[in-house]
N, C-alpha and C positions, 0 to 999 in steps of 0.2 A: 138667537139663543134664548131660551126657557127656563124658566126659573122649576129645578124637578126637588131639591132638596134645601131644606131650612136649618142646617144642622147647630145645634148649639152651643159647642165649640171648634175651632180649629184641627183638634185631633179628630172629633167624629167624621168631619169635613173630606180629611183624608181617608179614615176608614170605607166610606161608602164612595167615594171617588177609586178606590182600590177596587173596590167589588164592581161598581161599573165597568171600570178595564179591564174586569177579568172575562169582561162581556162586551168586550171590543167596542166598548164606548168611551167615548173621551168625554170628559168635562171640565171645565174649569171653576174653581176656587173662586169666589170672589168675595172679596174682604180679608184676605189670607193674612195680607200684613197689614191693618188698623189697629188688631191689638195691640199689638204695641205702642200704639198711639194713647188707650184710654187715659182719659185725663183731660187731653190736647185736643182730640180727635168728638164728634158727637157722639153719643153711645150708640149702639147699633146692638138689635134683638138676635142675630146670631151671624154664622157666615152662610154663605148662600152658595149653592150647589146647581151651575148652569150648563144644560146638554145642546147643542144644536138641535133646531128644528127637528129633523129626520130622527134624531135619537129619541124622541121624545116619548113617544108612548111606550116604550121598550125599557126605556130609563125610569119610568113610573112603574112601571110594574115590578120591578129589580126594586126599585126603594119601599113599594109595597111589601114587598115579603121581609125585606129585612127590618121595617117596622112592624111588621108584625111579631118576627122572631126576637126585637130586642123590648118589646114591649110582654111578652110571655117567659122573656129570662129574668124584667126586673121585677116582675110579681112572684116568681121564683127564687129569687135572690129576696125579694121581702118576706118571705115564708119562711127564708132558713135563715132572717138574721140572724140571730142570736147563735147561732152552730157557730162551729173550729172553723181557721181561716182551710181552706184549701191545702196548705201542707205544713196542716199544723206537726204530721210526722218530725221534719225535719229542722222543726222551730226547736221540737221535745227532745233529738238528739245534739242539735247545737246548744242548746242548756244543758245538758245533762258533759258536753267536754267541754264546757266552758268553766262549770262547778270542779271538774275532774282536775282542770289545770289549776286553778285558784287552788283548792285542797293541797295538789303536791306544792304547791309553793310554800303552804302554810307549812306543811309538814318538815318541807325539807329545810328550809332555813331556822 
């Protein structure tokens, strides 16, 4: 087995272990359950993303493009810090009945 991805944590781990599969590559997690351990356990620079031999150039290339694509979304996402969350709509109408309710309370008692 090959060491194809470095990911930095556990969830990323899975993320790009999905998109592997979806490319009829398997690979295995490794360091999946240390976290747990920090503290107890040495520290360790991320979990590690291992393909079989045979997968291996095919599995670089699939982790190529998706760091490319998550490296162009987070310069993207640093461009629009400052902007509304993604559904800021629906943050403005759960305030706006949350006010609604609190009011008829005040009114009605």
């Amino acid at each position: 087995m090959k060491l194809v991805y470095r990911a930095s944590d556990v969830l990323e781990a899975h993320v790009v272990q999905g998109l592997l599969a979806q490319h009829r590559i398997s690979a295995f997690i490794q360091g999946e359950f240390s976290v747990g351990g920090t503290g107890e356990l040495a520290p360790q620079q991320g979990t590690d993303l291992l393909v079989n031999n045979d997968d291996y150039e095919k599995a670089r290339e699939i982790v190529a493009e998706y760091e490319q694509s998550n490296s162009e979304q987070k310069a993207e996402e640093a461009s629009f810090s400052l902007s509304l969350p993604r559904n800021y709509k629906w943050l403005v109408i759960a305030g706006l009945i949350m006010a609604a309710i609190e009011a008829s309370r005040y009114f009605l008692h």
